[in-house]
C-alpha positions as CSV (number, residue, x, y, z in Angstrom):
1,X,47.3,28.3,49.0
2,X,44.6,26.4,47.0
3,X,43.1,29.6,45.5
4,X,46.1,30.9,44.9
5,X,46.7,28.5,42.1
6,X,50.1,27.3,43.3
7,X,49.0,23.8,45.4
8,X,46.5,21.5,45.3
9,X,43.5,20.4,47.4
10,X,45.1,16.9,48.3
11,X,48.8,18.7,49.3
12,X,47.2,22.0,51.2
13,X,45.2,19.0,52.9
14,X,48.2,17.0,53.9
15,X,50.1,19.8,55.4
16,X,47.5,20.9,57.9
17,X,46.7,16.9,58.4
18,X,42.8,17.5,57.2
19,X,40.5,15.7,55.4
20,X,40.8,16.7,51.5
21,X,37.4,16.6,51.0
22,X,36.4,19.1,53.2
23,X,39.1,21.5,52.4
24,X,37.8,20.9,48.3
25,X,34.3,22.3,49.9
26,X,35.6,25.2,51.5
27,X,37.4,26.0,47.8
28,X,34.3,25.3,46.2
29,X,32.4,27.3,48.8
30,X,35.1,30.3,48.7
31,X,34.6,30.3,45.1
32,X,30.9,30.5,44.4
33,X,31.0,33.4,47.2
34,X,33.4,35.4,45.0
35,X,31.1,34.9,41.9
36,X,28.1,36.1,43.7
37,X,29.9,39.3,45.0
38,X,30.8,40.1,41.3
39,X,28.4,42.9,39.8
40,X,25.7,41.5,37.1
41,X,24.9,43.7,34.3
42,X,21.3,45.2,34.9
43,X,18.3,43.6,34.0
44,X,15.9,44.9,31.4
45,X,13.8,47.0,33.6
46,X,16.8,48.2,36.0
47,X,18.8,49.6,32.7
48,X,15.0,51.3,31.7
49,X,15.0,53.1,35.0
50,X,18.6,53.6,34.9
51,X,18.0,55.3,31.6
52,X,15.0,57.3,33.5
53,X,17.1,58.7,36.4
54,X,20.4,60.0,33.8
55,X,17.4,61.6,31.9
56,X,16.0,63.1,35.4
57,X,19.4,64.5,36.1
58,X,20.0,65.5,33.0
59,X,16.6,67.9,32.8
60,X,17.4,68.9,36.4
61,X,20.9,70.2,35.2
62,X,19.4,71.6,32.0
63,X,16.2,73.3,34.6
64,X,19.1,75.0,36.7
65,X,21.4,76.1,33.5
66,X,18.4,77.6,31.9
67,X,17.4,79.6,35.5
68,X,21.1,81.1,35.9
69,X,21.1,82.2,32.3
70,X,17.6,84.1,32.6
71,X,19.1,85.5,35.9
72,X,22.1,87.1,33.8
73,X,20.3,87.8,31.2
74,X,18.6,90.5,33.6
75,X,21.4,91.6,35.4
76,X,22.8,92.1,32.2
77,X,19.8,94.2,30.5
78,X,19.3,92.8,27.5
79,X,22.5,91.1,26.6
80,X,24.8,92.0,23.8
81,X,21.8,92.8,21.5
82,X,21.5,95.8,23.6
83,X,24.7,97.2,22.8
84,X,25.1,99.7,20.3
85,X,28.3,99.4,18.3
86,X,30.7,102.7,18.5
């Protein structure tokens, strides 16, 4: 009721007949809980290696593109160079 915005600490406290001051701490607590489960933004040397990995992948992908193509460049004896126009 309290972190929904719509009561306060002292009313939410009333109803249930507890102490407003520990209710206010679980709020408190609830909150700084929520802010630590929300993703930071890398650090320096995590974005460097995260930068390192895309470029990893991205060779890998560029290694296999490059194998197929030499592979149907065989099959295909020679590729269009090869053919003679009519």
């Amino acid at each position: 009721m309290v972190l929904e915005g719509d009561r306060t600490v002292v009313s939410v406290a009333r109803e249930f007949d507890i102490n407003a001051g520990t209710l206010g701490n679980w709020v408190i607590r609830h909150r700084r809980a929520g802010r630590r489960d929300d993703p930071q933004p890398p650090s320096g040397p995590e974005r460097a290696r995260i930068r390192e990995l895309e470029r990893e992948r991205e060779n890998a992908e560029l290694r296999e593109k490059l194998a197929f193509l030499k592979k149907a460049a065989l099959f295909d004896g020679g590729g269009a160079e090869a053919v003679q126009p009519p």
